[in-house]
Every structure is written in structure tokens, then in C-alpha cells.
Backbone atoms as SQL, in Angstrom:
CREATE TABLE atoms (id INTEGER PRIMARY KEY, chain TEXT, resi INTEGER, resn TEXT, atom TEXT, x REAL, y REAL, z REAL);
INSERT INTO atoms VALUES
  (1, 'A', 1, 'UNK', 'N', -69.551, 59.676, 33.052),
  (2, 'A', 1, 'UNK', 'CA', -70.252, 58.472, 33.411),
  (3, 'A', 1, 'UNK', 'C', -69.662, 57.263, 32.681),
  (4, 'A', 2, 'UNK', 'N', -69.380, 57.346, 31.681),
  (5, 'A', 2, 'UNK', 'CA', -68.660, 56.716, 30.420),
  (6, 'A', 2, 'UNK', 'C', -67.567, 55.826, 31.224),
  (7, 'A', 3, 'UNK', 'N', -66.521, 57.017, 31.850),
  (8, 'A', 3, 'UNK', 'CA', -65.129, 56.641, 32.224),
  (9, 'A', 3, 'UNK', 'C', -65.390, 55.628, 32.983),
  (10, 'A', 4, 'UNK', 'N', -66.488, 55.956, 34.428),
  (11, 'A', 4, 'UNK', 'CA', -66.764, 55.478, 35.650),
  (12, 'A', 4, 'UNK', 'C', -67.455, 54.148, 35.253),
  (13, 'A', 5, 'UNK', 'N', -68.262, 54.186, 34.019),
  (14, 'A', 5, 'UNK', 'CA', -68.225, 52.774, 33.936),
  (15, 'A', 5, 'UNK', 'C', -66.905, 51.167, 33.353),
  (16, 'A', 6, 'UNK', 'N', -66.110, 52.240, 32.669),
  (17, 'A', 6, 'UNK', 'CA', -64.965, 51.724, 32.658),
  (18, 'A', 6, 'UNK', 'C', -64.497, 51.189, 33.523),
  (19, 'A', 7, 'UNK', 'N', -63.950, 52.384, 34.008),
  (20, 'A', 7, 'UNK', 'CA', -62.852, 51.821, 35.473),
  (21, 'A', 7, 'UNK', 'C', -63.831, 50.855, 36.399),
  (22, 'A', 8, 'UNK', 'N', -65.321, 50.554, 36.074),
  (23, 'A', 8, 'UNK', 'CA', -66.276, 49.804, 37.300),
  (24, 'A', 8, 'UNK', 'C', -65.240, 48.256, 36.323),
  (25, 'A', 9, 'UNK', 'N', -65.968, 48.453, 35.055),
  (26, 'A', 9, 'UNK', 'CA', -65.524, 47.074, 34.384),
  (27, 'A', 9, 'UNK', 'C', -64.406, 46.655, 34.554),
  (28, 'A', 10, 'UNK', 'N', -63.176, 47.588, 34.820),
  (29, 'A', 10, 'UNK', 'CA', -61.641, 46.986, 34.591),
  (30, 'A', 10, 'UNK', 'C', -61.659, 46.396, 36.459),
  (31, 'A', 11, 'UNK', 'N', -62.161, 47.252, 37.421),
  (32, 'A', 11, 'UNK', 'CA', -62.119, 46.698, 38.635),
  (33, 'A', 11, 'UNK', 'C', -62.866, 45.502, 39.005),
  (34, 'A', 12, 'UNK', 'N', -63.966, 45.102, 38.167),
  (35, 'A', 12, 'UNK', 'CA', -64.532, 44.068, 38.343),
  (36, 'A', 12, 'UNK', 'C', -63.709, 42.605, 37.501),
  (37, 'A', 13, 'UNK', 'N', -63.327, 42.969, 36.650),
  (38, 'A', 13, 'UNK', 'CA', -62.157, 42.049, 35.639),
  (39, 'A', 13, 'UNK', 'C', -60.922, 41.706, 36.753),
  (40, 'A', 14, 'UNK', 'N', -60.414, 42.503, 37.024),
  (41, 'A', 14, 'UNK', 'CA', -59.479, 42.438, 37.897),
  (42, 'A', 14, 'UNK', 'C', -59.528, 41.554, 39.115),
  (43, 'A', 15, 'UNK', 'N', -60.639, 41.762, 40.058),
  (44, 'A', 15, 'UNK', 'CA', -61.122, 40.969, 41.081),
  (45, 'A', 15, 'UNK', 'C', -61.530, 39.669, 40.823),
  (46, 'A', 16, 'UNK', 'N', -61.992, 39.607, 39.648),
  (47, 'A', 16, 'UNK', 'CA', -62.093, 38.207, 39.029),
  (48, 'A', 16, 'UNK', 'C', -60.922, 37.408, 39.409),
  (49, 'A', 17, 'UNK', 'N', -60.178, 37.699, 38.554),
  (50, 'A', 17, 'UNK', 'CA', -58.597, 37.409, 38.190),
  (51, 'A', 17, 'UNK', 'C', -58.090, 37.020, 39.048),
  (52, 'A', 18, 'UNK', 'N', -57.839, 37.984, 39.997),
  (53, 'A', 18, 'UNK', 'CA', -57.743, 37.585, 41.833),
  (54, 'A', 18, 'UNK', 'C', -57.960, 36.331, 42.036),
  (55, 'A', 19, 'UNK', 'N', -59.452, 36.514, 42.073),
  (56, 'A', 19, 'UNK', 'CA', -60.580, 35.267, 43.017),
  (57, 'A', 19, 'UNK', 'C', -60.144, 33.735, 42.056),
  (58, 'A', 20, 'UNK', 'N', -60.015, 33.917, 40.430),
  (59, 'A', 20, 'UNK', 'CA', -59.659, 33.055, 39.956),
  (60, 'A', 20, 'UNK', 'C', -58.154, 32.496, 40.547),
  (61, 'A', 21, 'UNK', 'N', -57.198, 33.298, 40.561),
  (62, 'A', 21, 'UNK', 'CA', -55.654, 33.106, 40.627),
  (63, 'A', 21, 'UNK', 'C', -56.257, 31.791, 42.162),
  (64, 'A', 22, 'UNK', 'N', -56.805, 32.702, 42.847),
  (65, 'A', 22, 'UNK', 'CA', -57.130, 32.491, 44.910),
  (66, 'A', 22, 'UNK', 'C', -57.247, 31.122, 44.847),
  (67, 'A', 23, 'UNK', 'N', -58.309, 30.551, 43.762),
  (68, 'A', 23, 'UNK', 'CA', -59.170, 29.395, 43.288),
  (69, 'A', 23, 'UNK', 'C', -58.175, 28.095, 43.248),
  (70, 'A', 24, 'UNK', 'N', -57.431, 28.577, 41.756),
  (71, 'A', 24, 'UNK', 'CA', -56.624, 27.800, 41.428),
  (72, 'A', 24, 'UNK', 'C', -55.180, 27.119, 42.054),
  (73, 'A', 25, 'UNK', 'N', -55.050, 28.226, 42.855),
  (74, 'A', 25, 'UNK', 'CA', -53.929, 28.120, 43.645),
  (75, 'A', 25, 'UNK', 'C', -54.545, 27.344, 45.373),
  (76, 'A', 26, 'UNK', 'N', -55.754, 27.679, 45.498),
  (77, 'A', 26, 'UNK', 'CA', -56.410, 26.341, 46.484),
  (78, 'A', 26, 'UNK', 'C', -56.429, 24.885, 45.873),
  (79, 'A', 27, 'UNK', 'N', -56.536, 25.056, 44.587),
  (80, 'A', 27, 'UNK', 'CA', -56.965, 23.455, 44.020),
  (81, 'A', 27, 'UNK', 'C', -55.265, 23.124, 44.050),
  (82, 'A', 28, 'UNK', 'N', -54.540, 23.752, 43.780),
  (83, 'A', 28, 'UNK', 'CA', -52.835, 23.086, 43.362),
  (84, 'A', 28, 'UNK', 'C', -52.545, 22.899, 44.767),
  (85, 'A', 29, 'UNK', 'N', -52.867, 23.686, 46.181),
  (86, 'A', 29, 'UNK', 'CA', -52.287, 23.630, 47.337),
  (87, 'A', 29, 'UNK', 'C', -53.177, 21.816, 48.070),
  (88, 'A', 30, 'UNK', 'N', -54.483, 21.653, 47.707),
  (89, 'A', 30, 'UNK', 'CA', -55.038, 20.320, 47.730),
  (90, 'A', 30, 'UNK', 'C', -54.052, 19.483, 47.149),
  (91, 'A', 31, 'UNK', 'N', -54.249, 19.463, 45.678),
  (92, 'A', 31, 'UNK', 'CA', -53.794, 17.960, 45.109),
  (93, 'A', 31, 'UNK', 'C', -52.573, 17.940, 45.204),
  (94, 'A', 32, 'UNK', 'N', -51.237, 19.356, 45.429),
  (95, 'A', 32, 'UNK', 'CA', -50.144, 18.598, 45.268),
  (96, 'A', 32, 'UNK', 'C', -49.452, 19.162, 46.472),
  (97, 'A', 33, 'UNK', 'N', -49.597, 20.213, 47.535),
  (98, 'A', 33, 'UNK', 'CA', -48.966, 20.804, 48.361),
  (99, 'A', 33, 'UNK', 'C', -49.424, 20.702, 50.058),
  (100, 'A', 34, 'UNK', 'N', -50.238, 20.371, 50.075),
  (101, 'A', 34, 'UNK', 'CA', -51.089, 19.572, 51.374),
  (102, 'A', 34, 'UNK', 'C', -50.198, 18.716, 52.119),
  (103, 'A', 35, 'UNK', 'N', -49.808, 17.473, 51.241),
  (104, 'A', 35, 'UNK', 'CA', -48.876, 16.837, 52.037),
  (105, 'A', 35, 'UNK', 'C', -47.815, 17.398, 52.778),
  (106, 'A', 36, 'UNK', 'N', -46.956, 18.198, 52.495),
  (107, 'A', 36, 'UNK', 'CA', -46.046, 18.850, 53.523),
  (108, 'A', 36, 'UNK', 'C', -46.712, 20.198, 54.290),
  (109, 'A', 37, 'UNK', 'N', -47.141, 21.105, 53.390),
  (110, 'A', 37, 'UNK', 'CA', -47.758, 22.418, 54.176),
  (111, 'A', 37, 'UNK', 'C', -49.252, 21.696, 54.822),
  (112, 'A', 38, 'UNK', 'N', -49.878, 20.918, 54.511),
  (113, 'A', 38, 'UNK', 'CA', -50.839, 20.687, 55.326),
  (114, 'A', 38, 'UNK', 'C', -50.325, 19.718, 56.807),
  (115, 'A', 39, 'UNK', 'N', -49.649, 18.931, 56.665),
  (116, 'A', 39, 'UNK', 'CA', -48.859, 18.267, 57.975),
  (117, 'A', 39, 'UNK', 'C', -47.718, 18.735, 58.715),
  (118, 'A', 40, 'UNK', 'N', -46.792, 19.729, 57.970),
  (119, 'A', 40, 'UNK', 'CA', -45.497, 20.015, 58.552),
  (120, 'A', 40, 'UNK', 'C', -44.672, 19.234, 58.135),
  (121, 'A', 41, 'UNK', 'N', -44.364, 18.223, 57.289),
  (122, 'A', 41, 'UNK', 'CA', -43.735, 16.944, 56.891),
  (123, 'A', 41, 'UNK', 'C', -42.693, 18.108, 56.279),
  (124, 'A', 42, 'UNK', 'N', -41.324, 17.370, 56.611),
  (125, 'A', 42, 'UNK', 'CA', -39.944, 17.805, 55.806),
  (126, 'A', 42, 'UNK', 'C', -39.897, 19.113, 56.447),
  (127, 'A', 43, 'UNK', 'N', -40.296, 19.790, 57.567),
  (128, 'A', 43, 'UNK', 'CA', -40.211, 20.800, 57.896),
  (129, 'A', 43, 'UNK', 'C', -40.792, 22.205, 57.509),
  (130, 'A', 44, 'UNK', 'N', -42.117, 22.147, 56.480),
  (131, 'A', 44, 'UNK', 'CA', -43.052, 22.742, 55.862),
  (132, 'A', 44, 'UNK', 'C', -43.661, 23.698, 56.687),
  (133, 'A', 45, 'UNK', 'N', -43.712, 24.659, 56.409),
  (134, 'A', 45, 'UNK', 'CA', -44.906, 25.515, 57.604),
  (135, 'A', 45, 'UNK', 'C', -45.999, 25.263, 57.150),
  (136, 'A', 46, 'UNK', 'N', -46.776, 24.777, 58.177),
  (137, 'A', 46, 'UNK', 'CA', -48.547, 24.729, 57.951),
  (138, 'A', 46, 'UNK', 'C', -49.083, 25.980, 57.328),
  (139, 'A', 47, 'UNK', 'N', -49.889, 25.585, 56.912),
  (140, 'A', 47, 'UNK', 'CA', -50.478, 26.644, 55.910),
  (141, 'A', 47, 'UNK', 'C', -51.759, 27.264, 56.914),
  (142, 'A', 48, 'UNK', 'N', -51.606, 28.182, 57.215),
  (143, 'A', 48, 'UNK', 'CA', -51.985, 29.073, 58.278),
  (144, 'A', 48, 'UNK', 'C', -51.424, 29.355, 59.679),
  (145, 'A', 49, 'UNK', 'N', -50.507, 29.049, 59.526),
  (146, 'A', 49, 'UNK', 'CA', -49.476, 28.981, 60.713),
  (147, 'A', 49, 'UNK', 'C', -48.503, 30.632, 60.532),
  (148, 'A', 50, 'UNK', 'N', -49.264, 31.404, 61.218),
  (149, 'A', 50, 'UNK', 'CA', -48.464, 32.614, 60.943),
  (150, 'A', 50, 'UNK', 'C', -47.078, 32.947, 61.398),
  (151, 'A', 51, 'UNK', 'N', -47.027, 32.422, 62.820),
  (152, 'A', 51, 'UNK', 'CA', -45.740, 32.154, 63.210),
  (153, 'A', 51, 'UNK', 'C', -44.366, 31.790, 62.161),
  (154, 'A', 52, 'UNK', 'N', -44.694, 30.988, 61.392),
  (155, 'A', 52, 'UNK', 'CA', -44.096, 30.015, 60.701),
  (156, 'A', 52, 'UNK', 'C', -43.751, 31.104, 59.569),
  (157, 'A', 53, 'UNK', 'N', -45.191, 31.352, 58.972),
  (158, 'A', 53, 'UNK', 'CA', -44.736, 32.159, 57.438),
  (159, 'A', 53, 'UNK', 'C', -44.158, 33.495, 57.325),
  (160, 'A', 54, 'UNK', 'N', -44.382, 34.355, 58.598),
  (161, 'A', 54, 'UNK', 'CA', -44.157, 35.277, 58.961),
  (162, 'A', 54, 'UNK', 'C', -42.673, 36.099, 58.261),
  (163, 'A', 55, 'UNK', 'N', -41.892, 35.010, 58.980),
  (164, 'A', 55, 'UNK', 'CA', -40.248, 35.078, 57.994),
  (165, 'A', 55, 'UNK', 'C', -39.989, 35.132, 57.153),
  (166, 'A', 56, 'UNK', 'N', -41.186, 34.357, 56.402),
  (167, 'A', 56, 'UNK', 'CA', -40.535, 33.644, 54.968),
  (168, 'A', 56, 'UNK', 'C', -41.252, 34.790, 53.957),
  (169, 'A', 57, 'UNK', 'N', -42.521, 35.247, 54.235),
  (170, 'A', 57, 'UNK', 'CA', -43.418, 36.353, 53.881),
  (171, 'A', 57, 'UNK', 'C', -42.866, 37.661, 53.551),
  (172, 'A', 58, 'UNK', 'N', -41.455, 37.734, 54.887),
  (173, 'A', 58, 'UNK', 'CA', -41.233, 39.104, 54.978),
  (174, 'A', 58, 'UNK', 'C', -39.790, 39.382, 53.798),
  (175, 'A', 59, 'UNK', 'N', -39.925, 38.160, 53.672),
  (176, 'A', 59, 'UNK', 'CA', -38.436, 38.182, 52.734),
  (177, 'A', 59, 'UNK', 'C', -39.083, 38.433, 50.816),
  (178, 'A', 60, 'UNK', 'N', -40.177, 38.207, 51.093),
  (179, 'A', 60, 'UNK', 'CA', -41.070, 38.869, 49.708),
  (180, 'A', 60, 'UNK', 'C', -41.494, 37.889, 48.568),
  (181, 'A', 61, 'UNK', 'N', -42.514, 37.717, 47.926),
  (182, 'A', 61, 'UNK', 'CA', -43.432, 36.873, 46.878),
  (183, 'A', 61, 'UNK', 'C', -42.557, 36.253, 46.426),
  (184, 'A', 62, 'UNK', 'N', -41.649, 37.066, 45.544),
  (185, 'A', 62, 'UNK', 'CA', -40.312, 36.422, 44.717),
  (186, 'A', 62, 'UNK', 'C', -39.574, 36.194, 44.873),
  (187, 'A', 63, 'UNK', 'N', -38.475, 35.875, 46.172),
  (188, 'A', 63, 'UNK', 'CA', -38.145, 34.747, 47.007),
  (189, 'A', 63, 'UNK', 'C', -38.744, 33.397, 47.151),
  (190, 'A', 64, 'UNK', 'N', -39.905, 33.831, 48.007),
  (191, 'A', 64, 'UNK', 'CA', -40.783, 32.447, 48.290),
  (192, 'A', 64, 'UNK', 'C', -41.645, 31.630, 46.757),
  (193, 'A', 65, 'UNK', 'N', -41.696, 32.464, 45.863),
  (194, 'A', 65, 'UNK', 'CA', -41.856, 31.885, 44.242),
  (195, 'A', 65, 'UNK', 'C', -40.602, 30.816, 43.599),
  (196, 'A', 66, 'UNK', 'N', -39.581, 31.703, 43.930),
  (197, 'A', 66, 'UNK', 'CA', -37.879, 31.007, 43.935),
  (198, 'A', 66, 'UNK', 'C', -38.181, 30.226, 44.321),
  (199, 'A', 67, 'UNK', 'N', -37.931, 29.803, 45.866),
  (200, 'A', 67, 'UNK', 'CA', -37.942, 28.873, 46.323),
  (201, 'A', 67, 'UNK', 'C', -38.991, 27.402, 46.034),
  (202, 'A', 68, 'UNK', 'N', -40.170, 27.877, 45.638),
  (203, 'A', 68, 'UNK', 'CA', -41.008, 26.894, 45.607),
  (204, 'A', 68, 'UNK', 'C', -40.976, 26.485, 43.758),
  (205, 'A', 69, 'UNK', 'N', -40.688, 27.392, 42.983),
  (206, 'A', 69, 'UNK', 'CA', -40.307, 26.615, 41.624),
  (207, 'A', 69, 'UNK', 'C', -38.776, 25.841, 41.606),
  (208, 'A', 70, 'UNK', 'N', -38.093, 26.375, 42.042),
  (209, 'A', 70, 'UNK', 'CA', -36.614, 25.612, 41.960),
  (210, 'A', 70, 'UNK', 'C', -35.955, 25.333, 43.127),
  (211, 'A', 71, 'UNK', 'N', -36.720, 24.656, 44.191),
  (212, 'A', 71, 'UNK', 'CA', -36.200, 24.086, 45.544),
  (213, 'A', 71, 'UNK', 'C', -35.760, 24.706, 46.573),
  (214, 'A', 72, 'UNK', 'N', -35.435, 24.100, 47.517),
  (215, 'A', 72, 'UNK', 'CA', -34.610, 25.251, 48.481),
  (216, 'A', 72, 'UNK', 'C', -34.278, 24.676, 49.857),
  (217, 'A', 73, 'UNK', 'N', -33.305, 24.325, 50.509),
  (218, 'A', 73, 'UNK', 'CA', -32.953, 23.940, 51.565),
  (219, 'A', 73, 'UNK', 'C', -32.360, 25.068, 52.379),
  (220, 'A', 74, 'UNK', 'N', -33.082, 24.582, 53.511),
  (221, 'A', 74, 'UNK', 'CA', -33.346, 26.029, 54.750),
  (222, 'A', 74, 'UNK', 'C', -32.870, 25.316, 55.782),
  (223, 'A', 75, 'UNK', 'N', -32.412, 25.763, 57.140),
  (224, 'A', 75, 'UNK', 'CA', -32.151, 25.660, 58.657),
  (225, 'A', 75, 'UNK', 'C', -33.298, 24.606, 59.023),
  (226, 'A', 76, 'UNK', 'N', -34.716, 24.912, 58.431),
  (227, 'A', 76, 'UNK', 'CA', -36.022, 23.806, 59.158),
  (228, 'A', 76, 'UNK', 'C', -36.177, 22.986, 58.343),
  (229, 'A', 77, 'UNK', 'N', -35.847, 22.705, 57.112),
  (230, 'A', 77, 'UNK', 'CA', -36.242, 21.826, 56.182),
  (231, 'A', 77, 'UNK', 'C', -36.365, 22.106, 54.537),
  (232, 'A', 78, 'UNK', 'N', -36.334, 21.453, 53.658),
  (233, 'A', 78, 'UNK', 'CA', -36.211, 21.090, 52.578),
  (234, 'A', 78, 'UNK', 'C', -37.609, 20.819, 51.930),
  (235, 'A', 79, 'UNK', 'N', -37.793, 22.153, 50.678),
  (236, 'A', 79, 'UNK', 'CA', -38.584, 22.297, 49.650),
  (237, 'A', 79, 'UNK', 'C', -37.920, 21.890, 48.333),
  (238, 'A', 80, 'UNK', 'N', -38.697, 20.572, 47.712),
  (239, 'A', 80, 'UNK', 'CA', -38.172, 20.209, 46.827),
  (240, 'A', 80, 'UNK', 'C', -38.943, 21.120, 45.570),
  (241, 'A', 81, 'UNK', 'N', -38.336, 21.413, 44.220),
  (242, 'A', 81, 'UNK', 'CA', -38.526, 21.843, 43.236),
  (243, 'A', 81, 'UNK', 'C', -40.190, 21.629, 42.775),
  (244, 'A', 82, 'UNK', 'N', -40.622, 22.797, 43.068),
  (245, 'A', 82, 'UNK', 'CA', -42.414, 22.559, 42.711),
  (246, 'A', 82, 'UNK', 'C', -43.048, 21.100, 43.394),
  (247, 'A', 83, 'UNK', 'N', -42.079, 21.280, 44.469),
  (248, 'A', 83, 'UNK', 'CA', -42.934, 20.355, 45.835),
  (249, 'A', 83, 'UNK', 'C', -42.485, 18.919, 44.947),
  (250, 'A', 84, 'UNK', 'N', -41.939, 18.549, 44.054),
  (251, 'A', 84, 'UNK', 'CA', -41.367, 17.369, 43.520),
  (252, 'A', 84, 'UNK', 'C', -42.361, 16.736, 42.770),
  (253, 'A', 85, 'UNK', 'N', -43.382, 18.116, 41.673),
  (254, 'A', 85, 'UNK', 'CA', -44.300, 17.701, 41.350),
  (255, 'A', 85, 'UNK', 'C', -44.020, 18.546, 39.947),
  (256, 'A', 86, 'UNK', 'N', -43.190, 17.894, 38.941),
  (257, 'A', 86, 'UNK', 'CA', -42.505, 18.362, 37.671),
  (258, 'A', 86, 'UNK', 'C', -43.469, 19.079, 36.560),
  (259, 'A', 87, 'UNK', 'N', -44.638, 18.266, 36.848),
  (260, 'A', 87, 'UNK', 'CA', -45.886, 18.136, 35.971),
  (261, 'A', 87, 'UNK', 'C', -46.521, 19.704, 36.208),
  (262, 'A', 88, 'UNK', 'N', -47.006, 20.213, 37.541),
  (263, 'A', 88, 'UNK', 'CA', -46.780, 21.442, 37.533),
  (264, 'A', 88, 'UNK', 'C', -46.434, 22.894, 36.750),
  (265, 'A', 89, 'UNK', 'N', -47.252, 23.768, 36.364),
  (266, 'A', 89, 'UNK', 'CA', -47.055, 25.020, 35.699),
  (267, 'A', 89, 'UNK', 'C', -46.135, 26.000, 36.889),
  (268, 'A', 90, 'UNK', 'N', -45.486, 26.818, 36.034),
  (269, 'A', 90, 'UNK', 'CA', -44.752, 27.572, 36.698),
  (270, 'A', 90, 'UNK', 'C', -45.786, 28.250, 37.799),
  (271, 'A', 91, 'UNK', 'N', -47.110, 28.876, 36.453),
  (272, 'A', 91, 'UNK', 'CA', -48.367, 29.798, 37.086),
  (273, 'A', 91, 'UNK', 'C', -48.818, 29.005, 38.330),
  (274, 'A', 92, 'UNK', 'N', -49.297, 27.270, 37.880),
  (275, 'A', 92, 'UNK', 'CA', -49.911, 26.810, 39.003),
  (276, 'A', 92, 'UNK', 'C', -49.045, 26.489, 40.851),
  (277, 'A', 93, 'UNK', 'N', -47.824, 27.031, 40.864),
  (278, 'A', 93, 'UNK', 'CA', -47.033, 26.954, 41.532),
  (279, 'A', 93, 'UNK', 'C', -46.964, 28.062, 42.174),
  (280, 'A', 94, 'UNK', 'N', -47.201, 29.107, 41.476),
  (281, 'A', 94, 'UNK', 'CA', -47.312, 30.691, 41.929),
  (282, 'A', 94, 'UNK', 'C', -48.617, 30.768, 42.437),
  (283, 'A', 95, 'UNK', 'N', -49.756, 30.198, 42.200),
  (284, 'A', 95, 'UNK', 'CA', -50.805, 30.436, 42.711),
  (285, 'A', 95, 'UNK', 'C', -51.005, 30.012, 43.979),
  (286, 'A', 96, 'UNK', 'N', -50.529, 28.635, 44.076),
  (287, 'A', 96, 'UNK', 'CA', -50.751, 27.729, 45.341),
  (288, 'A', 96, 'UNK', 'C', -49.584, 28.810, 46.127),
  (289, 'A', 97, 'UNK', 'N', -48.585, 29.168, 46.227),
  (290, 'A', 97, 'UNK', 'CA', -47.704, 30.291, 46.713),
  (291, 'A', 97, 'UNK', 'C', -48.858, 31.552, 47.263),
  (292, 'A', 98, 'UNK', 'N', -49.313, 31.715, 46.952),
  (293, 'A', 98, 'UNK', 'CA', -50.053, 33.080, 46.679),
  (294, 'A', 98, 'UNK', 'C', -51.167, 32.852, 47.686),
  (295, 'A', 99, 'UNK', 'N', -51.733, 31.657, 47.045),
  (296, 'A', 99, 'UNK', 'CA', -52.898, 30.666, 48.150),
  (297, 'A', 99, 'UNK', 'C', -52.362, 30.710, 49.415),
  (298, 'A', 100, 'UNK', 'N', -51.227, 29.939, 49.645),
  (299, 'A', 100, 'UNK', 'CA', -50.626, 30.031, 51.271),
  (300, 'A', 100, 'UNK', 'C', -50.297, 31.414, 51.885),
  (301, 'A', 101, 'UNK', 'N', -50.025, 32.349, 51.432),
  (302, 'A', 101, 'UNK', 'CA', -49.331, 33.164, 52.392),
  (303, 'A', 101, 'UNK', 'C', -50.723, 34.193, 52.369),
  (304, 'A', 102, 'UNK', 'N', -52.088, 33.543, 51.190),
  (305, 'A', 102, 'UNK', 'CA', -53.009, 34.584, 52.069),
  (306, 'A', 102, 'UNK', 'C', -53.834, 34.042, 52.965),
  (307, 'A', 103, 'UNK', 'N', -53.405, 33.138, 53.682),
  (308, 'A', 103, 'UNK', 'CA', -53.916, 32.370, 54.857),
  (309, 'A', 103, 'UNK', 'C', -53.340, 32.244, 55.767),
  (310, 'A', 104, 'UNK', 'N', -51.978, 32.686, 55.693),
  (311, 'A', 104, 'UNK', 'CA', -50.926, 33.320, 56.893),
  (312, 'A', 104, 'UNK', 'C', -51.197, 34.753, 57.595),
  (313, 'A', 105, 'UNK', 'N', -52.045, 35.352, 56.825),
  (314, 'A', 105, 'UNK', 'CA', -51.870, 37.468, 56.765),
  (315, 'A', 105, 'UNK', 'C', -52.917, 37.350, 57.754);
């Protein structure tokens, strides 16, 4: 019973963590990533546009992490380095990442 309450606590910690990461990475995709993924501007895939992310998704987290911390010019358009927002945490960059493509799935 002991264990099972363990593993309840570490799965509930965990889901936190999640829902927190989910959170934070909505608030960074508002204040600094909206402008292009929310309009398409510079050739951005909309952020729920599955069509769009589909590609970029399948090429895997740490690619599309690459790309969105240290820039990236593509065939549709040009991601500047943490969206050209310097001020930016590596983490808060990964989250808003994380944020978009679970609104693509």
C-alpha cells in the first residue's frame, strides 16, 4: 500500500510538471510567439494548423527546439533565434515549442 501510494505521489508530481511546463509555454506562445505562429507572418505555421506542423513534428522535439532556440531558414520561411526575443529562457522557448505542437496532435 506504501509503494502504491508512492508511485500515486510521483504520478501526481509529474502531471503537475506537465500542466505547469503546458502553462508556461501558453503564456511565452501569447506574449512573444503569437505574432508569427498566431498570423502566419514570415511563413510561420499557425499554431493548430496540423497540415502545417505535421512535417516539422515528424522530424522530432529536438529539431524543432534547434530550430526555435538558434533560428532557422526553411523553403516557407524564416524563424528567427527564439522568435528574435533574446530576453527569453532557453526552458521558456522549449515550452512555448511544446505548447504548439500539442495543439497540432
Amino acid at each position: 500500500m506504501k509503494n502504491l501510494m508512492i508511485a500515486t505521489a510521483a504520478t501526481v508530481a509529474l502531471m503537475a510538471s506537465v500542466t505547469t511546463a503546458q502553462a508556461d509555454g501558453q503564456k511565452t506562445f501569447q506574449a512573444a510567439c503569437f505574432a508569427c505562429h498566431g498570423t502566419g507572418a514570415a511563413g510561420a505555421p499557425k499554431v493548430g494548423d496540423k497540415a502545417a506542423w505535421g512535417p516539422r513534428i515528424a522530424k522530432g522535439i529536438a529539431t524543432l527546439e534547434k530550430h526555435a532556440l538558434h533560428g532557422f531558414k526553411g523553403d516557407k520561411g524564416v524563424m528567427p533565434a527564439k522568435g528574435g526575443r533574446a530576453d527569453l529562457s532557453d526552458a521558456d522557448v522549449k515550452a512555448a515549442v511544446a505548447y504548439m505542437v500539442s495543439q497540432a496532435k
